[in-house]
mmCIF file of the N, C-alpha and C atoms, coordinates in Angstrom:
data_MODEL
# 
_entry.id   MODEL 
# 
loop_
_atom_site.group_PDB 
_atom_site.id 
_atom_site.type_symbol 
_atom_site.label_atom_id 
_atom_site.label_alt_id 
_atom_site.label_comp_id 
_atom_site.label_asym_id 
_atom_site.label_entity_id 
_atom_site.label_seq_id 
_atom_site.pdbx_PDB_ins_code 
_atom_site.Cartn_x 
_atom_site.Cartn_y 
_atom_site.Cartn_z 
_atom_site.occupancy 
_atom_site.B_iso_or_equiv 
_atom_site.pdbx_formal_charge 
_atom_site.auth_seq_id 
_atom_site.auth_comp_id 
_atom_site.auth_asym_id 
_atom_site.auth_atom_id 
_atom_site.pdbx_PDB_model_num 
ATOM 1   N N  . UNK A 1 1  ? 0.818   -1.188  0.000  1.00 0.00 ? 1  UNK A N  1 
ATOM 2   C CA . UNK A 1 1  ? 0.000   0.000   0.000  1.00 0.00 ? 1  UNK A CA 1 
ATOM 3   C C  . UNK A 1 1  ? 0.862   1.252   0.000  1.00 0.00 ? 1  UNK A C  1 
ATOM 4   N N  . UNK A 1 2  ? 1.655   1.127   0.856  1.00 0.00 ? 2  UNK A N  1 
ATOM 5   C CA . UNK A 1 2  ? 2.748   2.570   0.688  1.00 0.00 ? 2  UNK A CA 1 
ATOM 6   C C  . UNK A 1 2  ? 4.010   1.938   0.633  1.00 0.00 ? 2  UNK A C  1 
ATOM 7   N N  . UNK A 1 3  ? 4.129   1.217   -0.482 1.00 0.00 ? 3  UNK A N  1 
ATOM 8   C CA . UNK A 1 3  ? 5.852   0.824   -0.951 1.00 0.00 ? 3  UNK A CA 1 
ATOM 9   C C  . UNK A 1 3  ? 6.242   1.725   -1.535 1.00 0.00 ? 3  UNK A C  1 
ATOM 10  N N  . UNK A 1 4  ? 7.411   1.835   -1.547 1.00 0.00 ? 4  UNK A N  1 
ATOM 11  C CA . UNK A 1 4  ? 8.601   2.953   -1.863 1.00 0.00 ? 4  UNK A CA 1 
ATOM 12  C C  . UNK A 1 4  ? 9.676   2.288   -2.375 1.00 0.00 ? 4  UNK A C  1 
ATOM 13  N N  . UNK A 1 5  ? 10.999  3.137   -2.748 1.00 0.00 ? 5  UNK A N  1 
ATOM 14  C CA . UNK A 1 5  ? 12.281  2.647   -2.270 1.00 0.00 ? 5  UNK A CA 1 
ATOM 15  C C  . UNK A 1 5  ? 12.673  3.396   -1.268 1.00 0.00 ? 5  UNK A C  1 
ATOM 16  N N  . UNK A 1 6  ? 13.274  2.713   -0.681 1.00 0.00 ? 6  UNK A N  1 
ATOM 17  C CA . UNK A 1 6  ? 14.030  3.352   0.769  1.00 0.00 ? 6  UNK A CA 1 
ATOM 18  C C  . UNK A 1 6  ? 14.739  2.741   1.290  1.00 0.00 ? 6  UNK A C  1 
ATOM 19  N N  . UNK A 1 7  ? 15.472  2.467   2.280  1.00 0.00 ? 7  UNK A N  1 
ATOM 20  C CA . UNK A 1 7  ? 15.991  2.092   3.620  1.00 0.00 ? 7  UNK A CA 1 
ATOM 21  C C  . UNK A 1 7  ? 15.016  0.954   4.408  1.00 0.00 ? 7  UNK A C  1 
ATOM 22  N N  . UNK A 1 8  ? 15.035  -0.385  4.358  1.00 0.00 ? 8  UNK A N  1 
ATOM 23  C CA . UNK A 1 8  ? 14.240  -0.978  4.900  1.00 0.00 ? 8  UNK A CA 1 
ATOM 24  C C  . UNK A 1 8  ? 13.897  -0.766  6.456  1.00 0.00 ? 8  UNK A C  1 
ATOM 25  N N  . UNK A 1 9  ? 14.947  -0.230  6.755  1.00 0.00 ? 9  UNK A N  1 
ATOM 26  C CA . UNK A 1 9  ? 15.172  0.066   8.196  1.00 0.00 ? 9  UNK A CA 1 
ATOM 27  C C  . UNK A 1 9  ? 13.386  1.200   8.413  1.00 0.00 ? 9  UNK A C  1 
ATOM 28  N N  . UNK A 1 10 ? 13.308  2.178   7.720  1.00 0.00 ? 10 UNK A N  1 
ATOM 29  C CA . UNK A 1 10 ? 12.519  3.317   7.792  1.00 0.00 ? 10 UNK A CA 1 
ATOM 30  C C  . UNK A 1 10 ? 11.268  1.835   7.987  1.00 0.00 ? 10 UNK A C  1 
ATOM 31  N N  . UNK A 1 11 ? 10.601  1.015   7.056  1.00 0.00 ? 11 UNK A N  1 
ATOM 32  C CA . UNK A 1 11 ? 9.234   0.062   7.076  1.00 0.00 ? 11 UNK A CA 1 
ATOM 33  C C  . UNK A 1 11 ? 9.789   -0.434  8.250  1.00 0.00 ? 11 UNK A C  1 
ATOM 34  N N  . UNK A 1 12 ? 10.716  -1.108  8.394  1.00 0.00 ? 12 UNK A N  1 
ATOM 35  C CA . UNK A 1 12 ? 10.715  -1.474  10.129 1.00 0.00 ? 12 UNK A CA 1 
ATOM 36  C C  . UNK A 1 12 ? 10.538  -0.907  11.186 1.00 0.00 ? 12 UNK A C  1 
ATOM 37  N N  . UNK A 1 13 ? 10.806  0.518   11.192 1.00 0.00 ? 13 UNK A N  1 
ATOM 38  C CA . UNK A 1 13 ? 10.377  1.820   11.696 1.00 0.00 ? 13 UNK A CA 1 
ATOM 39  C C  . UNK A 1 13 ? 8.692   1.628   12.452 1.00 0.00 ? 13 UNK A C  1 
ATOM 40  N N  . UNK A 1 14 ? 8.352   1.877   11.099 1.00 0.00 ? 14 UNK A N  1 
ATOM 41  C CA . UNK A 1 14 ? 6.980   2.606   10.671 1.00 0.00 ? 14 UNK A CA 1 
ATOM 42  C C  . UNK A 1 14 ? 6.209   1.238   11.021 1.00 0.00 ? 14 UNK A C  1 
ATOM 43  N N  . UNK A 1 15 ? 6.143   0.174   11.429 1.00 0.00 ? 15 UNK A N  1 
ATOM 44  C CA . UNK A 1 15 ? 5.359   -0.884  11.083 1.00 0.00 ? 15 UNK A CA 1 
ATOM 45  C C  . UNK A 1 15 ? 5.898   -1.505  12.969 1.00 0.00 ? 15 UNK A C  1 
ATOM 46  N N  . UNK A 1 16 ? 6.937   -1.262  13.451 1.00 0.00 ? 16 UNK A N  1 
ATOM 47  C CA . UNK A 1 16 ? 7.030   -0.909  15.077 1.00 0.00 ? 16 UNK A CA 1 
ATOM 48  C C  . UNK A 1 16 ? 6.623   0.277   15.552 1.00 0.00 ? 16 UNK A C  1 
ATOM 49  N N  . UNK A 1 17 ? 6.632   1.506   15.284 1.00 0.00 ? 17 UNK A N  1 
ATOM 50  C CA . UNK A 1 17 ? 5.711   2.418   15.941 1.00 0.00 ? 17 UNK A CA 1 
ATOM 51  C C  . UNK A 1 17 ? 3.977   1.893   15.946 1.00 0.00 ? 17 UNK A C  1 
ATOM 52  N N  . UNK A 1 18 ? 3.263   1.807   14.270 1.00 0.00 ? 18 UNK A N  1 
ATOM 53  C CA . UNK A 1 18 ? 2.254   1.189   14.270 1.00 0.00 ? 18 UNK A CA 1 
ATOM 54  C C  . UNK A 1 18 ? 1.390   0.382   15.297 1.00 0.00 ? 18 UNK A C  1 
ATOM 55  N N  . UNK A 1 19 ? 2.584   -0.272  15.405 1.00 0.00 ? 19 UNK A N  1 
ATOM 56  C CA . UNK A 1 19 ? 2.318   -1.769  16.269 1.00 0.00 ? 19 UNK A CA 1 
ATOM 57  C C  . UNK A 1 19 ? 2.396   -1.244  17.498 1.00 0.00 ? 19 UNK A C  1 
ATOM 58  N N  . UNK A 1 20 ? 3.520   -0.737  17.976 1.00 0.00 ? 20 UNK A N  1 
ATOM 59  C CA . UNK A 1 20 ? 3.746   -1.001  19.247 1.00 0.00 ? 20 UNK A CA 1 
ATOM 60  C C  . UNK A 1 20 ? 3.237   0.486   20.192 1.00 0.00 ? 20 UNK A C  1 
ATOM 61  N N  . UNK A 1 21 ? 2.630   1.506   19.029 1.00 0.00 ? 21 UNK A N  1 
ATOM 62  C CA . UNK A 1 21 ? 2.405   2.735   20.389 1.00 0.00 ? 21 UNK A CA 1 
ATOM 63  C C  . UNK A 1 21 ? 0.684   3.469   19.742 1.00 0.00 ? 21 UNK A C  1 
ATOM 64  N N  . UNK A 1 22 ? 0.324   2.545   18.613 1.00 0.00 ? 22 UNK A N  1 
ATOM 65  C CA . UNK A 1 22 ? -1.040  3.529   18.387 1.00 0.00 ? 22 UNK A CA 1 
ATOM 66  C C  . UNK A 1 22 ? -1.533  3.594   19.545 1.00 0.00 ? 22 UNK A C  1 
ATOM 67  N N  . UNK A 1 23 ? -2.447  4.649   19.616 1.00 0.00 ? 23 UNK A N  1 
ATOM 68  C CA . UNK A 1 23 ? -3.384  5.247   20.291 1.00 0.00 ? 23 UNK A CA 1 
ATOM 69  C C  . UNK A 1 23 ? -4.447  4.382   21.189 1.00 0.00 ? 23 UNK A C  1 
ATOM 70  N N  . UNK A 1 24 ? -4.738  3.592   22.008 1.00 0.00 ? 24 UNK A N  1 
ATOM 71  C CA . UNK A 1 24 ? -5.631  3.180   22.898 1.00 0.00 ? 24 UNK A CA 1 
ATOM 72  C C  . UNK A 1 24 ? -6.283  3.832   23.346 1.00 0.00 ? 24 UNK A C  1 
ATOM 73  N N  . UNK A 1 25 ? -7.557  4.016   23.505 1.00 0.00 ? 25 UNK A N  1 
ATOM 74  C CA . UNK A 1 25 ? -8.681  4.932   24.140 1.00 0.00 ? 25 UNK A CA 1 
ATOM 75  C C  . UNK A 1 25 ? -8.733  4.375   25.408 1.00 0.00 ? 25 UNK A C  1 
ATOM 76  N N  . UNK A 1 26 ? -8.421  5.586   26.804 1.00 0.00 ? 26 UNK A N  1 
ATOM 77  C CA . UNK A 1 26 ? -8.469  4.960   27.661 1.00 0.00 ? 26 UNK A CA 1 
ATOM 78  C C  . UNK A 1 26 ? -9.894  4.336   28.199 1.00 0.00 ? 26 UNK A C  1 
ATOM 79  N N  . UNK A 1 27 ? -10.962 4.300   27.110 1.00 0.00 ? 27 UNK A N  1 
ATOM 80  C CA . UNK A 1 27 ? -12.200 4.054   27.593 1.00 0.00 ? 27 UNK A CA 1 
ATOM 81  C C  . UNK A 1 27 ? -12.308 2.484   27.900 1.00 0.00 ? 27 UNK A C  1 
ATOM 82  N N  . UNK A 1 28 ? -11.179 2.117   26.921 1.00 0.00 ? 28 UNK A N  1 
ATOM 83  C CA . UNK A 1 28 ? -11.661 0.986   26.624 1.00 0.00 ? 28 UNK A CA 1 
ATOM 84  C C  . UNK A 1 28 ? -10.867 -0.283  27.646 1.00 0.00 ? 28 UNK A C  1 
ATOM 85  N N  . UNK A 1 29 ? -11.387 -1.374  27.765 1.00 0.00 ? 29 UNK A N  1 
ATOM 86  C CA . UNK A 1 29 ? -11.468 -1.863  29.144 1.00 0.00 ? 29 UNK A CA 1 
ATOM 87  C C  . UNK A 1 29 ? -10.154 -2.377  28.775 1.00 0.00 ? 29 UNK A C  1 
ATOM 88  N N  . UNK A 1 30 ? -9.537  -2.664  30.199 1.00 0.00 ? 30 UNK A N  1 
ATOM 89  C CA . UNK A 1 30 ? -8.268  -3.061  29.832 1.00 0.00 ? 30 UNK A CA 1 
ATOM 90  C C  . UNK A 1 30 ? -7.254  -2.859  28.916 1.00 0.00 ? 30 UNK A C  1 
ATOM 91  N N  . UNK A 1 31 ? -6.974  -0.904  28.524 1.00 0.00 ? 31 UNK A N  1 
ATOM 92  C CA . UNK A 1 31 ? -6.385  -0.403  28.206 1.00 0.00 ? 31 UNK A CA 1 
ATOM 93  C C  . UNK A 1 31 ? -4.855  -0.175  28.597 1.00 0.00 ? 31 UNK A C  1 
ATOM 94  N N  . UNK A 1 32 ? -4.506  -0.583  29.736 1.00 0.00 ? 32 UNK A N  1 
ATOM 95  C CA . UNK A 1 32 ? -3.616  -0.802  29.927 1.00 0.00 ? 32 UNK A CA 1 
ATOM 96  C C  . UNK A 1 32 ? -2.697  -2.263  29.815 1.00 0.00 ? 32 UNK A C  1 
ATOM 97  N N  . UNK A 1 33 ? -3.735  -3.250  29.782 1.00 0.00 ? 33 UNK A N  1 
ATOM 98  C CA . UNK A 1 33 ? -3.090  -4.191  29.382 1.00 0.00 ? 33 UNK A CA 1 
ATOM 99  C C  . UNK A 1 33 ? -3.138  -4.629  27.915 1.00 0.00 ? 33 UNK A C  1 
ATOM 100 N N  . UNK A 1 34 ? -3.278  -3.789  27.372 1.00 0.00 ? 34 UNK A N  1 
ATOM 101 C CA . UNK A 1 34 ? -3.566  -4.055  25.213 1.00 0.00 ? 34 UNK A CA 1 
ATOM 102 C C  . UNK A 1 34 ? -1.970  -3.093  25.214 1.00 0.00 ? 34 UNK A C  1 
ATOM 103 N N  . UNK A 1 35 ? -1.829  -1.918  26.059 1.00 0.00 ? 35 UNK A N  1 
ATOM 104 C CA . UNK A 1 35 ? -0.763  -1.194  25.562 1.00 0.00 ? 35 UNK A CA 1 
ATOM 105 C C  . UNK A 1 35 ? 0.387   -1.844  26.097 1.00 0.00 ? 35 UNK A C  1 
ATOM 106 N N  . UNK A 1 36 ? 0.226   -2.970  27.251 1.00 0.00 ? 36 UNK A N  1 
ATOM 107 C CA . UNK A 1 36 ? 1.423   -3.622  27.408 1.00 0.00 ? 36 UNK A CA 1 
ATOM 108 C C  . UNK A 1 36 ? 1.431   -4.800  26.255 1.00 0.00 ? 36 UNK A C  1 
ATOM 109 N N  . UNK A 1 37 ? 0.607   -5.194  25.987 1.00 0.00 ? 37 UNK A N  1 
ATOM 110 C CA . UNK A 1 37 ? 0.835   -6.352  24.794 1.00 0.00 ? 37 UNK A CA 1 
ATOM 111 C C  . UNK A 1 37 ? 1.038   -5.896  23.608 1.00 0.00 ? 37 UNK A C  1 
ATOM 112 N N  . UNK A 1 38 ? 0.272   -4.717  23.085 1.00 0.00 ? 38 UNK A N  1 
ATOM 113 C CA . UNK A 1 38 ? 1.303   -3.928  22.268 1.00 0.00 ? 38 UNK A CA 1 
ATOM 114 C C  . UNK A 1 38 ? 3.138   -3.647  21.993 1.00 0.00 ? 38 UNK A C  1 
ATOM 115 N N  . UNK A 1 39 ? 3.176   -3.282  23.234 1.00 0.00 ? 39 UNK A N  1 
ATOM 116 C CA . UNK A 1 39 ? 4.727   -3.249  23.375 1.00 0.00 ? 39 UNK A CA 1 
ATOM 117 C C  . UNK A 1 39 ? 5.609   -4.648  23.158 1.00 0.00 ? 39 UNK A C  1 
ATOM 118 N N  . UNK A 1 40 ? 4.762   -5.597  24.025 1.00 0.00 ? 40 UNK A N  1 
ATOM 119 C CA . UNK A 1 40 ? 5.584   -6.948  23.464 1.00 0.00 ? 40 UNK A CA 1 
ATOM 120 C C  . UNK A 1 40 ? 5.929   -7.235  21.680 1.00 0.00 ? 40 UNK A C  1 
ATOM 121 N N  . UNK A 1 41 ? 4.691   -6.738  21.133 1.00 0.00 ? 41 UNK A N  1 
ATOM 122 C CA . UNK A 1 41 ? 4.464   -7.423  20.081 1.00 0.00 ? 41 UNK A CA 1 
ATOM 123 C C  . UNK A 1 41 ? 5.835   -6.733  19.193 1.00 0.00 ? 41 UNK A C  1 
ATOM 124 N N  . UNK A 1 42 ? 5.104   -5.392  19.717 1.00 0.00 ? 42 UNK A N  1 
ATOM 125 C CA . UNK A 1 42 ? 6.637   -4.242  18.584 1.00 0.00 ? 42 UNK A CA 1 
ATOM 126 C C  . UNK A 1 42 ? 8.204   -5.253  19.011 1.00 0.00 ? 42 UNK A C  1 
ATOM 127 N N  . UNK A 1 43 ? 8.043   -5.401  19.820 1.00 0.00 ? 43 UNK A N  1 
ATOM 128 C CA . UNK A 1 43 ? 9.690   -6.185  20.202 1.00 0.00 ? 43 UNK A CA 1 
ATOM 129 C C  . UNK A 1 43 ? 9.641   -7.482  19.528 1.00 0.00 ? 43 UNK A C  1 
ATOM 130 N N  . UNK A 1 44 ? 8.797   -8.265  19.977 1.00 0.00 ? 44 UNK A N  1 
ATOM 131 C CA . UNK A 1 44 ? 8.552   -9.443  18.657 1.00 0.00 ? 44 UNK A CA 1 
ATOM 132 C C  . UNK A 1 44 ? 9.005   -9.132  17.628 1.00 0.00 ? 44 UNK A C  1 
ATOM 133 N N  . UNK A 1 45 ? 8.494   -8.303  16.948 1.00 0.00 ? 45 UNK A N  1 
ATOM 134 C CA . UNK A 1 45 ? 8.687   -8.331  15.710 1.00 0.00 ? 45 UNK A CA 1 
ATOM 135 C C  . UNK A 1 45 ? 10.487  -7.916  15.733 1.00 0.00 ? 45 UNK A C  1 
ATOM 136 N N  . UNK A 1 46 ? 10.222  -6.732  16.412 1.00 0.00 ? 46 UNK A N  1 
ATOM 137 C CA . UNK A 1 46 ? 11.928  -6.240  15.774 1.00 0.00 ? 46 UNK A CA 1 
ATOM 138 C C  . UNK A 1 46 ? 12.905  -7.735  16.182 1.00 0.00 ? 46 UNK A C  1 
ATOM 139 N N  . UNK A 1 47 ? 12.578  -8.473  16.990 1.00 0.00 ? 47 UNK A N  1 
ATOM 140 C CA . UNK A 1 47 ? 13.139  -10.138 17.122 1.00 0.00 ? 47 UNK A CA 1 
ATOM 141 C C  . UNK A 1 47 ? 13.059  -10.648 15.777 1.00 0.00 ? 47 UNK A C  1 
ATOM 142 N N  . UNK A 1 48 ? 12.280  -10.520 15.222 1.00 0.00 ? 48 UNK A N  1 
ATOM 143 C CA . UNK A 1 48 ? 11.663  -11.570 13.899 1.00 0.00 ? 48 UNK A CA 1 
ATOM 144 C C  . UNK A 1 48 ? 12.320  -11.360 12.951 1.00 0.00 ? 48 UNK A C  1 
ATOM 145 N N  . UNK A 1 49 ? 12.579  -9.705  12.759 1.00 0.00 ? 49 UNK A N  1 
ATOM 146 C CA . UNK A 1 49 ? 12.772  -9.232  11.662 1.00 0.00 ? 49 UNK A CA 1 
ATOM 147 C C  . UNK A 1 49 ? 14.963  -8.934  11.808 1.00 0.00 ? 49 UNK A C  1 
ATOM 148 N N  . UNK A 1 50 ? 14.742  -9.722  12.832 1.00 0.00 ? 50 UNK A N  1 
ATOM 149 C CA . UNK A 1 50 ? 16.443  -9.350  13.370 1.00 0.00 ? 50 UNK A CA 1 
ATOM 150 C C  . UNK A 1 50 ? 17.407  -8.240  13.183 1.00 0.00 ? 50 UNK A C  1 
ATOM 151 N N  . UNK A 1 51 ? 16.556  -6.984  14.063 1.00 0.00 ? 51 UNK A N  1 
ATOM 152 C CA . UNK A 1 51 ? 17.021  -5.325  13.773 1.00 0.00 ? 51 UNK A CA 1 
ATOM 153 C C  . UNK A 1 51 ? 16.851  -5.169  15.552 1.00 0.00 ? 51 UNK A C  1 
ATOM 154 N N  . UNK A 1 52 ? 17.762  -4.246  15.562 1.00 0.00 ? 52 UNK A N  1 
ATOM 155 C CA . UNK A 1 52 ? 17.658  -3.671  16.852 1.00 0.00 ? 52 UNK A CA 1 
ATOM 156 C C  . UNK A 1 52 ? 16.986  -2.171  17.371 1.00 0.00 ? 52 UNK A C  1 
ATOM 157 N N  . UNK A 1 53 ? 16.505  -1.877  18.222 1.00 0.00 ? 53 UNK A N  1 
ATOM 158 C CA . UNK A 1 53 ? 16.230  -0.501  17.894 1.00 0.00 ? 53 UNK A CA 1 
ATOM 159 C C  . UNK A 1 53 ? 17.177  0.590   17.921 1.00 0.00 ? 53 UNK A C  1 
ATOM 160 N N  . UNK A 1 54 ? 17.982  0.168   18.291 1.00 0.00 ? 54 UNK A N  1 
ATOM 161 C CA . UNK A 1 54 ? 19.440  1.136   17.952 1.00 0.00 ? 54 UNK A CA 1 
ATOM 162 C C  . UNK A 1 54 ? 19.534  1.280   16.320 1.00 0.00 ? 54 UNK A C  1 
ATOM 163 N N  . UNK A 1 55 ? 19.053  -0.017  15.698 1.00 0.00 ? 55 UNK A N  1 
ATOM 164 C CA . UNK A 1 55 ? 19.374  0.231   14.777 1.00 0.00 ? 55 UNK A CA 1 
ATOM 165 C C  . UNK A 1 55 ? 18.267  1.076   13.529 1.00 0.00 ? 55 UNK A C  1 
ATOM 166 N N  . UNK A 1 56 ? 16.708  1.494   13.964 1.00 0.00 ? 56 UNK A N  1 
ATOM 167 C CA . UNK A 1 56 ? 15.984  1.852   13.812 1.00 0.00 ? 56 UNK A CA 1 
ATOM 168 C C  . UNK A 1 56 ? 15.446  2.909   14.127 1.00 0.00 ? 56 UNK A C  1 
ATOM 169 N N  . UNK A 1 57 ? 16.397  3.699   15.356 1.00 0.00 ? 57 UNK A N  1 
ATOM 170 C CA . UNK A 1 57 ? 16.606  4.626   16.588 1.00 0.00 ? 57 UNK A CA 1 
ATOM 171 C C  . UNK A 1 57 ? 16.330  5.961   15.388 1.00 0.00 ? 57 UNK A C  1 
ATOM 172 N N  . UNK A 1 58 ? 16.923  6.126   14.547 1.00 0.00 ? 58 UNK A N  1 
ATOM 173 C CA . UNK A 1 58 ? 16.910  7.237   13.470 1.00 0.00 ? 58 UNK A CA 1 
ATOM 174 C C  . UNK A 1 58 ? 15.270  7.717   12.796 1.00 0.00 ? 58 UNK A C  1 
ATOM 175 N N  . UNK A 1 59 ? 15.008  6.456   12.289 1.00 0.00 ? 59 UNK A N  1 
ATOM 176 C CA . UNK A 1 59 ? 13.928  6.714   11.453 1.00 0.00 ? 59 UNK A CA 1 
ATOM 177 C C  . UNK A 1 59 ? 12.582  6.445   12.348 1.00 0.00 ? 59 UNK A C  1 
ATOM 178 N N  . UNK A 1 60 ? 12.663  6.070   13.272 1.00 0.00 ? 60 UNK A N  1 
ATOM 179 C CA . UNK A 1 60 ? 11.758  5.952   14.612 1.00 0.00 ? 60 UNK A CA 1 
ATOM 180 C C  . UNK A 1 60 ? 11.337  7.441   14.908 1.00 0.00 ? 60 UNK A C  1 
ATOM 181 N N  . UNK A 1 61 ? 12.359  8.121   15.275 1.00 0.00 ? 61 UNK A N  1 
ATOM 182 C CA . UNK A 1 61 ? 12.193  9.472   15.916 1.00 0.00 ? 61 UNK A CA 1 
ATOM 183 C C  . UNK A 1 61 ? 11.677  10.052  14.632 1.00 0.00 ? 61 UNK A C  1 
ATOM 184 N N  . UNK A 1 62 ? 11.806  9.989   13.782 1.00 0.00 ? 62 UNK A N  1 
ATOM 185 C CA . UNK A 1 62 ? 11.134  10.904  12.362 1.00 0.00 ? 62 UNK A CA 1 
ATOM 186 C C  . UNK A 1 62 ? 9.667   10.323  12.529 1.00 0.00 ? 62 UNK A C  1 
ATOM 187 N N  . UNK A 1 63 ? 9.389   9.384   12.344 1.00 0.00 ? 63 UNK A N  1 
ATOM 188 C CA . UNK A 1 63 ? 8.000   8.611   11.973 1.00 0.00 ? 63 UNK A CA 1 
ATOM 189 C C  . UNK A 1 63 ? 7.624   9.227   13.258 1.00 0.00 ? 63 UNK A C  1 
ATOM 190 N N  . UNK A 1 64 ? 7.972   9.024   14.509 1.00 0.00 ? 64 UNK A N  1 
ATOM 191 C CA . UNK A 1 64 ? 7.001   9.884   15.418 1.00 0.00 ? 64 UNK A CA 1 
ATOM 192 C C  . UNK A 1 64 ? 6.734   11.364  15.827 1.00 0.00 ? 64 UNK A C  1 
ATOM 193 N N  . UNK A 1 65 ? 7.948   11.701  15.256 1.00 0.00 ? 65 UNK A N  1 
ATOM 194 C CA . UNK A 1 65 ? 7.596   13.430  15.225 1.00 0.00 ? 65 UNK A CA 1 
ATOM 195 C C  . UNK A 1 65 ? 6.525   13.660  14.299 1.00 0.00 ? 65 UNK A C  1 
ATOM 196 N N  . UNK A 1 66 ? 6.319   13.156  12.536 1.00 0.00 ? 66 UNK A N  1 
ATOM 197 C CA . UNK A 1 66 ? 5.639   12.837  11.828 1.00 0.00 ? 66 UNK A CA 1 
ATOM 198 C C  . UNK A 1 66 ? 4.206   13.062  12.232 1.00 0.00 ? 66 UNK A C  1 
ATOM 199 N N  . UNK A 1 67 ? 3.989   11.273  12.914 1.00 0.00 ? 67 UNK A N  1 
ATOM 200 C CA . UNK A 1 67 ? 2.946   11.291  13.397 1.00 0.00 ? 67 UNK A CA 1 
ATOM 201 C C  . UNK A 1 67 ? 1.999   12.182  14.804 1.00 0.00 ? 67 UNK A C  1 
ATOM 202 N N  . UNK A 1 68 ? 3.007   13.091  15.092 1.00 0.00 ? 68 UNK A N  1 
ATOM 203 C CA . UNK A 1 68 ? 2.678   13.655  16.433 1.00 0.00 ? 68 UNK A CA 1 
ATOM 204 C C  . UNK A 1 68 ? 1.821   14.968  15.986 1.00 0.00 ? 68 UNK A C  1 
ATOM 205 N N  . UNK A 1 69 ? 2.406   15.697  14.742 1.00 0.00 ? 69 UNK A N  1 
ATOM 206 C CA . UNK A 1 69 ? 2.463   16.693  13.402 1.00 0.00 ? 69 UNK A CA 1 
ATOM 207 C C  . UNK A 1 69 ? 1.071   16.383  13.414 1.00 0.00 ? 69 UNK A C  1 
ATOM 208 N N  . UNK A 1 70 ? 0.818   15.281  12.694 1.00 0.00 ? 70 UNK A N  1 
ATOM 209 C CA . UNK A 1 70 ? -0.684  14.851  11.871 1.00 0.00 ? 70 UNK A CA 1 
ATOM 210 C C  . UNK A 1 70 ? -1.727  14.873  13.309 1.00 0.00 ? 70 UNK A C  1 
ATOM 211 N N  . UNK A 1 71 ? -1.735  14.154  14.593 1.00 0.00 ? 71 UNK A N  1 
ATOM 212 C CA . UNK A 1 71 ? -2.493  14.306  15.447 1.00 0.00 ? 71 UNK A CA 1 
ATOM 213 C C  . UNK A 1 71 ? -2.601  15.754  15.874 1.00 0.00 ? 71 UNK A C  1 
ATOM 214 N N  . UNK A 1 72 ? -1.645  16.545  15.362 1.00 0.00 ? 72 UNK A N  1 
ATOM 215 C CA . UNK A 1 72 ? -2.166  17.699  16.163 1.00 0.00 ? 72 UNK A CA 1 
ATOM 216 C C  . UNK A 1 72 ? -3.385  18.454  15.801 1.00 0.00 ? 72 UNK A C  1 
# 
Protein backbone atom coordinates (compact mmCIF):
# COMPACT_ATOMS: atom_id res chain seq x y z
CA UNK A 1 0.00 0.00 0.00
CA UNK A 2 2.75 2.57 0.69
CA UNK A 3 5.85 0.82 -0.95
CA UNK A 4 8.60 2.95 -1.86
CA UNK A 5 12.28 2.65 -2.27
CA UNK A 6 14.03 3.35 0.77
CA UNK A 7 15.99 2.09 3.62
CA UNK A 8 14.24 -0.98 4.90
CA UNK A 9 15.17 0.07 8.20
CA UNK A 10 12.52 3.32 7.79
CA UNK A 11 9.23 0.06 7.08
CA UNK A 12 10.72 -1.47 10.13
CA UNK A 13 10.38 1.82 11.70
CA UNK A 14 6.98 2.61 10.67
CA UNK A 15 5.36 -0.88 11.08
CA UNK A 16 7.03 -0.91 15.08
CA UNK A 17 5.71 2.42 15.94
CA UNK A 18 2.25 1.19 14.27
CA UNK A 19 2.32 -1.77 16.27
CA UNK A 20 3.75 -1.00 19.25
CA UNK A 21 2.41 2.73 20.39
CA UNK A 22 -1.04 3.53 18.39
CA UNK A 23 -3.38 5.25 20.29
CA UNK A 24 -5.63 3.18 22.90
CA UNK A 25 -8.68 4.93 24.14
CA UNK A 26 -8.47 4.96 27.66
CA UNK A 27 -12.20 4.05 27.59
CA UNK A 28 -11.66 0.99 26.62
CA UNK A 29 -11.47 -1.86 29.14
CA UNK A 30 -8.27 -3.06 29.83
CA UNK A 31 -6.39 -0.40 28.21
CA UNK A 32 -3.62 -0.80 29.93
CA UNK A 33 -3.09 -4.19 29.38
CA UNK A 34 -3.57 -4.05 25.21
CA UNK A 35 -0.76 -1.19 25.56
CA UNK A 36 1.42 -3.62 27.41
CA UNK A 37 0.83 -6.35 24.79
CA UNK A 38 1.30 -3.93 22.27
CA UNK A 39 4.73 -3.25 23.37
CA UNK A 40 5.58 -6.95 23.46
CA UNK A 41 4.46 -7.42 20.08
CA UNK A 42 6.64 -4.24 18.58
CA UNK A 43 9.69 -6.19 20.20
CA UNK A 44 8.55 -9.44 18.66
CA UNK A 45 8.69 -8.33 15.71
CA UNK A 46 11.93 -6.24 15.77
CA UNK A 47 13.14 -10.14 17.12
CA UNK A 48 11.66 -11.57 13.90
CA UNK A 49 12.77 -9.23 11.66
CA UNK A 50 16.44 -9.35 13.37
CA UNK A 51 17.02 -5.32 13.77
CA UNK A 52 17.66 -3.67 16.85
CA UNK A 53 16.23 -0.50 17.89
CA UNK A 54 19.44 1.14 17.95
CA UNK A 55 19.37 0.23 14.78
CA UNK A 56 15.98 1.85 13.81
CA UNK A 57 16.61 4.63 16.59
CA UNK A 58 16.91 7.24 13.47
CA UNK A 59 13.93 6.71 11.45
CA UNK A 60 11.76 5.95 14.61
CA UNK A 61 12.19 9.47 15.92
CA UNK A 62 11.13 10.90 12.36
CA UNK A 63 8.00 8.61 11.97
CA UNK A 64 7.00 9.88 15.42
CA UNK A 65 7.60 13.43 15.22
CA UNK A 66 5.64 12.84 11.83
CA UNK A 67 2.95 11.29 13.40
CA UNK A 68 2.68 13.66 16.43
CA UNK A 69 2.46 16.69 13.40
CA UNK A 70 -0.68 14.85 11.87
CA UNK A 71 -2.49 14.31 15.45
CA UNK A 72 -2.17 17.70 16.16
Amino acid sequence: MNGCIGPKYYDIARTYYLVGFSEVPEEVKNADDIKRLQHQLAEAYLEKMGVTFLEIKPYFTLIEKTRSQEMA
